[in-house]
Every structure is written in structure tokens, then in C-alpha cells.
DSSP file (Angstrom, degrees, kcal/mol; ACC not computed):
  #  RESIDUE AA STRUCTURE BP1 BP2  ACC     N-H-->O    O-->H-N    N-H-->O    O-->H-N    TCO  KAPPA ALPHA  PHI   PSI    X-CA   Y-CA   Z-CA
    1    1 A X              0   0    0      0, 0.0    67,-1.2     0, 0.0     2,-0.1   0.000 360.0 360.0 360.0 115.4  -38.4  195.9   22.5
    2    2 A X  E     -A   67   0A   0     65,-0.2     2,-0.4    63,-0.0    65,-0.3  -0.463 360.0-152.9 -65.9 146.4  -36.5  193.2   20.8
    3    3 A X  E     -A   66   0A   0     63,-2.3    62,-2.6    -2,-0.1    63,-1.1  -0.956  20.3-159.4-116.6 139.6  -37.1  192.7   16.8
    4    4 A X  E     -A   64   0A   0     -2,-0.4     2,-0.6    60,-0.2    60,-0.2  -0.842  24.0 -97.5-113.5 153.0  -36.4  188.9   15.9
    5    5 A X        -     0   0    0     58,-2.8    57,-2.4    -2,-0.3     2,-0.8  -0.639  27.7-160.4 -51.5  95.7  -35.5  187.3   12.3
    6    6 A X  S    S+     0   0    0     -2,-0.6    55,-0.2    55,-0.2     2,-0.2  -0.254  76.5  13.1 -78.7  41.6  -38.8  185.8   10.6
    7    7 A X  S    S-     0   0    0     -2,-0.8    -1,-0.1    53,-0.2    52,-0.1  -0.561  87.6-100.3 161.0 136.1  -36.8  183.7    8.4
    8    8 A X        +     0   0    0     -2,-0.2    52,-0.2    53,-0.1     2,-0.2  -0.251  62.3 131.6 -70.8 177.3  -33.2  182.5    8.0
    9    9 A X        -     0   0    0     50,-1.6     2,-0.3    24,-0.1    24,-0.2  -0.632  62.8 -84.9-174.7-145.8  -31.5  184.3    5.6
   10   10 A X        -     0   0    0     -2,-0.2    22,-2.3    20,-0.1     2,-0.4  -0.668  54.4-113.6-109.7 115.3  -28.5  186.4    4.4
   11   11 A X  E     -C   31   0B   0     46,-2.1    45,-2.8    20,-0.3    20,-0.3  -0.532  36.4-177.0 -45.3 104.3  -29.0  190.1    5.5
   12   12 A X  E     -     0   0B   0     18,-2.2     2,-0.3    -2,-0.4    19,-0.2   0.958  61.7  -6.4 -67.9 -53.1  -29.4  192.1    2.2
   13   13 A X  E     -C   30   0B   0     17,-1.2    17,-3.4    -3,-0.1     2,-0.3  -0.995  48.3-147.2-159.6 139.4  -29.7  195.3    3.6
   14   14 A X  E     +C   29   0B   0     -2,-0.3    15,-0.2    15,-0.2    14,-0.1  -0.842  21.6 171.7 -97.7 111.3  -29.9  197.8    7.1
   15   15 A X        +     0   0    0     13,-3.8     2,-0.4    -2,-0.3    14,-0.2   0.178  57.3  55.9-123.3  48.6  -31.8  200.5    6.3
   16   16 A X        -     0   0    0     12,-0.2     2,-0.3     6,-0.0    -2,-0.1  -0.939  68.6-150.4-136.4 173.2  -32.1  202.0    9.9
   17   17 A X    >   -     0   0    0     -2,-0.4     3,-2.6     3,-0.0    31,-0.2  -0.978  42.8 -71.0-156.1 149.8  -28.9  203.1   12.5
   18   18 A X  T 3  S+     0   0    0     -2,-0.3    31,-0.2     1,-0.2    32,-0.1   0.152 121.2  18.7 -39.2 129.1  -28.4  203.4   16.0
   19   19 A X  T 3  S+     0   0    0     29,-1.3     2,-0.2     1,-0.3    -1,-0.2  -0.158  80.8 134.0 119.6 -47.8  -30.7  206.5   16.9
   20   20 A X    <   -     0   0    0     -3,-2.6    28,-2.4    27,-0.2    -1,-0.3  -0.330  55.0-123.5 -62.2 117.5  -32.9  206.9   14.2
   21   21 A X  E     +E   47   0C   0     26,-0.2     2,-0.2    -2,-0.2    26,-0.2  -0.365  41.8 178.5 -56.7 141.8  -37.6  207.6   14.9
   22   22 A X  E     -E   46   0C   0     24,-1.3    24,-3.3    22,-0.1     2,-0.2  -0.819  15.9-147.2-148.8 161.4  -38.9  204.8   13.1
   23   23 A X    >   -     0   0    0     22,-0.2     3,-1.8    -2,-0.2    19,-0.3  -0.730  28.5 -71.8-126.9 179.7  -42.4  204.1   12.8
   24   24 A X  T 3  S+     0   0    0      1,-0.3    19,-0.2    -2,-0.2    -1,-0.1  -0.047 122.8  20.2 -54.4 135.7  -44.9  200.9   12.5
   25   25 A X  T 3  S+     0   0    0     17,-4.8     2,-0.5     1,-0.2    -1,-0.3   0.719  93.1 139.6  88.0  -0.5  -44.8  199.2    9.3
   26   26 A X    <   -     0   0    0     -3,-1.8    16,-1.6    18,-0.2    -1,-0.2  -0.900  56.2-122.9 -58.8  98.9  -40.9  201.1    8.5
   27   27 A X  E     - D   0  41B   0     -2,-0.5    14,-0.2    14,-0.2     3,-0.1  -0.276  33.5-177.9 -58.9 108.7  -38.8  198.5    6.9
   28   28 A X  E     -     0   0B   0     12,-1.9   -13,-3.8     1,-0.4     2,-0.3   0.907  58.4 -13.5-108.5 -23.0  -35.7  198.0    8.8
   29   29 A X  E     -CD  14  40B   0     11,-1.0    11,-3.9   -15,-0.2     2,-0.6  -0.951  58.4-125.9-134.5-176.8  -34.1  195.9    7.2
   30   30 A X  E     -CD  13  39B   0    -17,-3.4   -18,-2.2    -2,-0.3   -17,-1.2  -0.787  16.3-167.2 -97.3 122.4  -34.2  193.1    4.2
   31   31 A X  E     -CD  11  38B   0      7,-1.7     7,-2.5    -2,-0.6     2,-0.5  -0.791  17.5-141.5 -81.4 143.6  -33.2  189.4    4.5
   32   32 A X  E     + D   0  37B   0    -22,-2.3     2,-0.4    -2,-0.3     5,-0.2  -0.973  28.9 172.6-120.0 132.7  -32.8  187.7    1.5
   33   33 A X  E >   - D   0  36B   0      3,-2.4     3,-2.0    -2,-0.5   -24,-0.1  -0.897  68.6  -8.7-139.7 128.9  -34.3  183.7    2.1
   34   34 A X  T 3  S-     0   0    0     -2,-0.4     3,-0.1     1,-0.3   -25,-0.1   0.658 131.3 -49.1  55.3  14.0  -34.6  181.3   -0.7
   35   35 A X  T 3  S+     0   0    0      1,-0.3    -1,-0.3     0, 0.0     2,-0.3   0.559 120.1 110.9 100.0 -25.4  -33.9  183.8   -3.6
   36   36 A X  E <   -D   33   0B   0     -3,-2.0    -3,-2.4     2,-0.0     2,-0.7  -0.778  66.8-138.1 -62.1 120.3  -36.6  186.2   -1.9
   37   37 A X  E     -D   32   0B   0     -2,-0.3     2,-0.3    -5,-0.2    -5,-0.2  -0.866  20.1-161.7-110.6 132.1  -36.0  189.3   -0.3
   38   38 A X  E     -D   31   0B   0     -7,-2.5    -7,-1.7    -2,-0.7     2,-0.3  -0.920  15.6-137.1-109.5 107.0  -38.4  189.5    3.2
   39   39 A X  E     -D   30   0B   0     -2,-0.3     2,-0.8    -9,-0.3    -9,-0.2  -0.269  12.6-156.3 -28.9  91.7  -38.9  193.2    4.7
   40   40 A X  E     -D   29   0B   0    -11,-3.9   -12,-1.9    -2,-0.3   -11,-1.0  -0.868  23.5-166.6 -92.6 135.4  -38.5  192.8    8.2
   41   41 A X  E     -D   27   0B   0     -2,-0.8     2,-0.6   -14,-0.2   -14,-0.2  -0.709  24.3-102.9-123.7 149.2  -40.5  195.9    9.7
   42   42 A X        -     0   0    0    -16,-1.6   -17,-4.8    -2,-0.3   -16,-0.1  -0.423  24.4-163.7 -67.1 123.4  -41.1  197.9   13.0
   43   43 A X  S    S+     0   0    0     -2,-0.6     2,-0.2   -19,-0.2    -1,-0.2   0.660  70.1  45.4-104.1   9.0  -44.4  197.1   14.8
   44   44 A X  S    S-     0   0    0    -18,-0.1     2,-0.4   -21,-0.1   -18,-0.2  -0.826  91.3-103.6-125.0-165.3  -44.2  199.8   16.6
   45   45 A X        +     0   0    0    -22,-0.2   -22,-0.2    -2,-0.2     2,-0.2  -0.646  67.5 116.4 -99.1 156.8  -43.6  203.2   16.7
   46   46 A X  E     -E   22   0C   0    -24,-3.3   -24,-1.3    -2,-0.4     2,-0.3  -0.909  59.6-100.2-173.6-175.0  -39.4  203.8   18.5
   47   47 A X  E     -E   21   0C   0     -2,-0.2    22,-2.2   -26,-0.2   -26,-0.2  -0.986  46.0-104.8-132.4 137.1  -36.2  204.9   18.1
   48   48 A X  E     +B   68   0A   0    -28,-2.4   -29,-1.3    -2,-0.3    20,-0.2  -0.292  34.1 176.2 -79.6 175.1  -33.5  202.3   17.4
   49   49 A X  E     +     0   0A   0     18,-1.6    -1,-0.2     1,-0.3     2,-0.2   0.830  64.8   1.3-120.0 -63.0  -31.2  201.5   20.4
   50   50 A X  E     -     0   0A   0     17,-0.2    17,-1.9   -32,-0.1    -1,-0.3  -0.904  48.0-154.0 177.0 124.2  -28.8  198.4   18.8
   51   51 A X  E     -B   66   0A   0     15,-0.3    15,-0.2    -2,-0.2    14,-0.1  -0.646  11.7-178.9-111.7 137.8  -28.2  196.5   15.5
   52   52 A X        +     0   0    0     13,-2.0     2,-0.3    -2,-0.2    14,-0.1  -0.366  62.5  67.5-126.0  43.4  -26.8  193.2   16.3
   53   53 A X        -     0   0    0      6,-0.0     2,-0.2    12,-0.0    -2,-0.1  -0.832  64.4-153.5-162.3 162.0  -26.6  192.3   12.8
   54   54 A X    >   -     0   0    0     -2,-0.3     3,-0.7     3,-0.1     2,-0.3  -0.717  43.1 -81.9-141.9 149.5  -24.3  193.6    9.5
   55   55 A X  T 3  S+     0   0    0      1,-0.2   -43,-0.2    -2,-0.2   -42,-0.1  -0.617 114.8  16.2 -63.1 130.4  -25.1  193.4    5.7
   56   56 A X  T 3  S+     0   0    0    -45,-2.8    -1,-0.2     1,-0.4     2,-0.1   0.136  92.4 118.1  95.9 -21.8  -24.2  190.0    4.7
   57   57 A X    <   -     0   0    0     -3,-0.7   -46,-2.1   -47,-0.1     2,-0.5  -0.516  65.0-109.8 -86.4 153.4  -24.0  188.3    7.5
   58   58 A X        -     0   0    0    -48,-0.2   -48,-0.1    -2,-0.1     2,-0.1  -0.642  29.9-175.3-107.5 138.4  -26.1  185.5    8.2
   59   59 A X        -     0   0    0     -2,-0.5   -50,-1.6   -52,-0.1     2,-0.3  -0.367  15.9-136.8-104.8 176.0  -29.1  185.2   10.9
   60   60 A X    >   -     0   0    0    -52,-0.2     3,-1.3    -2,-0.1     2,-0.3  -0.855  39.7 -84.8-108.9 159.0  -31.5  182.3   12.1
   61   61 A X  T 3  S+     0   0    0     -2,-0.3   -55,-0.2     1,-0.2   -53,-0.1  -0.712 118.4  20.3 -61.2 144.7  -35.2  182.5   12.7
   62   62 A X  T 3  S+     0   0    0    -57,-2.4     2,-0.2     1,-0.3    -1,-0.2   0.359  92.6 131.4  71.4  16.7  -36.1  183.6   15.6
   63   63 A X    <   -     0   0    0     -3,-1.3   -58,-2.8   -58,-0.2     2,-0.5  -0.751  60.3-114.1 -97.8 152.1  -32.4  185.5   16.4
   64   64 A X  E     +A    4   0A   0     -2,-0.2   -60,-0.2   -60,-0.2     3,-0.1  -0.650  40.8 169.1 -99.6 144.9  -32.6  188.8   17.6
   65   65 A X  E     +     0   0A   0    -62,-2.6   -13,-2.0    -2,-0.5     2,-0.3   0.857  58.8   8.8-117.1 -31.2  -31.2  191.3   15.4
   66   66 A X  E     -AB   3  51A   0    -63,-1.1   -63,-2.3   -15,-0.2     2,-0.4  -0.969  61.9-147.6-133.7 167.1  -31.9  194.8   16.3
   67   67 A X  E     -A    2   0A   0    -17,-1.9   -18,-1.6    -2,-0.3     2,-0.6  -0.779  13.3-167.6-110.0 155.6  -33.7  196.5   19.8
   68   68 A X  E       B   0  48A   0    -67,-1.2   -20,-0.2    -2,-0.4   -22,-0.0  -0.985 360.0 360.0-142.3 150.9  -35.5  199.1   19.8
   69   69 A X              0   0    0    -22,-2.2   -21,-0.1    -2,-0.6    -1,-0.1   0.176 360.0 360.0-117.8 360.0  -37.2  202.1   22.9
């Protein structure tokens, strides 16, 4: 399962890594938009696979930034 960007943004922070149970509703990482930081979260329950994304670097809405099984 791909997780996509709900907002462009600056990545403030990854707080999962390649391996790692997370479950629904786990904040994987934060984007910071507008001066706001948005909680992008797992909506299910997985293990992450592959982060395509870095702290600081910048995403679009709708790019996919991490996968998940």
C-alpha cells in the first residue's frame, strides 16, 4: 500500500524506518504547510517497506512518499 502527501509541504519530520509494525492512526511522519505542521498517519495496520522521502526535503500533494505491507 502506497501512503501519498495530503498537502505540499517541507517534511518536518520521519518518525518511522524501513521495517518498523505500525498501526492505524500512527503518525508517520509531519509535513510542515503554511506555517502548520500536518500528521500524515497509517490507515492501516503494516510494516513499512520504503521511504521515498527525507527530513527537509520537499513533497507535492498527492506524491508518494512512503509504502507500506
Amino acid at each position: 500500500m502506497k501512503i501519498y502527501a495530503d498537502v505540499s509541504g517541507a517534511v518536518w519530520t520521519v518518525e518511522v524506518s524501513p521495517g518498523q509494525e505500525v498501526r492505524e492512526g500512527e503518525v508517520l511522519l509531519v509535513v510542515e504547510s503554511m506555517k502548520m505542521e500536518i500528521p500524515i498517519t497509517a490507515s492501516v495496520n503494516g510494516v513499512i517497506k520504503e521511504i521515498f522521502v527525507a527530513k527537509g526535503e520537499m513533497v507535492e500533494d498527492g506524491q508518494c512518499i512512503l509504502e507500506m505491507e
